[in-house]
C-alpha positions as CSV (number, residue, x, y, z in Angstrom):
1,X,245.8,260.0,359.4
2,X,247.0,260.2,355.9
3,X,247.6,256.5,355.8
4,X,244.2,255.5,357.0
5,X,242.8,258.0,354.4
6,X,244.7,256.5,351.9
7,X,244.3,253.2,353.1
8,X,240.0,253.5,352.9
9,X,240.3,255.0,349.3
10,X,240.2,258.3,349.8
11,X,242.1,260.5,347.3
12,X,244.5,262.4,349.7
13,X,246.3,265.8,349.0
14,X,249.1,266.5,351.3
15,X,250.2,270.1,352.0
16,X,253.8,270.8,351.7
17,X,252.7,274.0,354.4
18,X,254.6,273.7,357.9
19,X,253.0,273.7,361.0
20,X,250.2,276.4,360.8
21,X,249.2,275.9,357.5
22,X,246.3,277.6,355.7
23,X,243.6,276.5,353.1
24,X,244.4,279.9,351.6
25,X,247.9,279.7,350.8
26,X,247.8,276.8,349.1
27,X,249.2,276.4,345.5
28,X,246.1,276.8,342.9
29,X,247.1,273.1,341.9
30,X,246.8,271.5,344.8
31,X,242.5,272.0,344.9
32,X,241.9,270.8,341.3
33,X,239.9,268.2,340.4
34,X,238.5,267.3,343.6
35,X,236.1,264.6,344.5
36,X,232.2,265.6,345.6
37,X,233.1,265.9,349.3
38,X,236.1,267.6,350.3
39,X,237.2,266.7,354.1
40,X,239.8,269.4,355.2
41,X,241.7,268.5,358.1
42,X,243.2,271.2,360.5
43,X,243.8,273.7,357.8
44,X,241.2,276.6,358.8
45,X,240.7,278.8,356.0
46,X,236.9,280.1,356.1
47,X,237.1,282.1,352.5
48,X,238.3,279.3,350.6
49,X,235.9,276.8,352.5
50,X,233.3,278.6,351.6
51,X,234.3,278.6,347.7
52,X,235.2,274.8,348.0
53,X,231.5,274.7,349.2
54,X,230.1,276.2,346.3
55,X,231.1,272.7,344.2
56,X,231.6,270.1,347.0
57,X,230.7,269.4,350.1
58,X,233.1,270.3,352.5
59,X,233.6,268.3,355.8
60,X,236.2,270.0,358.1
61,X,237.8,268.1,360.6
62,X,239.3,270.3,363.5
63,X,239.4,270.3,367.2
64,X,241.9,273.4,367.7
65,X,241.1,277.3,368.4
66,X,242.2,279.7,365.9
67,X,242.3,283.3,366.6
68,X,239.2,284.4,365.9
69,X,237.6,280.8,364.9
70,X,237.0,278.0,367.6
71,X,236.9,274.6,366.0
72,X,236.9,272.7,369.5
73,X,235.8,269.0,369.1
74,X,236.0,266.7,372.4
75,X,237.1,264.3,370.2
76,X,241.0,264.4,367.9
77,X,241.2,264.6,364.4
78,X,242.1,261.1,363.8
79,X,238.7,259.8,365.8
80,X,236.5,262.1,363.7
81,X,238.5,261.0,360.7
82,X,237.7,257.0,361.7
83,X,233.9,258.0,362.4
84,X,233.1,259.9,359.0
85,X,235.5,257.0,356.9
86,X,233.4,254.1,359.1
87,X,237.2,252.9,360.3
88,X,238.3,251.6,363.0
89,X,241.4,252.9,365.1
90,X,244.1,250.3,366.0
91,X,246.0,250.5,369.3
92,X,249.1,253.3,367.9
93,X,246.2,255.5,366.4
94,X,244.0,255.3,369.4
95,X,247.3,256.2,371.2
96,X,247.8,259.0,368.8
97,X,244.5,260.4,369.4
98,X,244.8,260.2,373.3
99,X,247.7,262.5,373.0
100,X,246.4,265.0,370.9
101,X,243.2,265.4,373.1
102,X,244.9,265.6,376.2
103,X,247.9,268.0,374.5
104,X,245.7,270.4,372.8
């Protein structure tokens, strides 16, 4: 996904956070300078969302249950990332995207 964001223009910020990561525990200088919208991609973190959304609109982009927070989508990240960027998927991504929905 970061290649197709990057690859449609949009300026991309890439967590060094493992699996799990969290909008909250993210380094102060990694949310600076951001564009109008903000699209987070499966990195729940309701607090700071909400204090993104104070100065941006914020898109999130999730289709995984979080204790306490169900951000079920029918559809993968990747598919929701092609519809809201207007891309399309080619045949790896759309394989991608089969394997997350039926692995999650």
């Amino acid at each position: 996904m970061i290649d197709l964001a990057r690859k449609v223009g949009f300026d991309v910020r890439v967590s060094a956070q493992g699996w799990g990561a969290e909008l909250g525990k993210e380094p102060e200088g990694t949310l600076v300078n951001l564009k109008p919208v903000v699209v987070i991609v499966e990195m729940p973190g309701p607090d700071m969302e909400m204090e993104l959304g104070r100065a941006h609109r914020v898109v999130i982009i999730d289709h995984h249950k979080y204790a306490g927070m169900d951000r079920s989508n029918p559809l993968s990240s990747i598919e929701q990332f092609a519809g809201l960027a207007g891309a399309s998927l080619d045949r790896w991504q759309k394989g991608i995207a089969l394997n997350d929905r039926g692995f999650i």
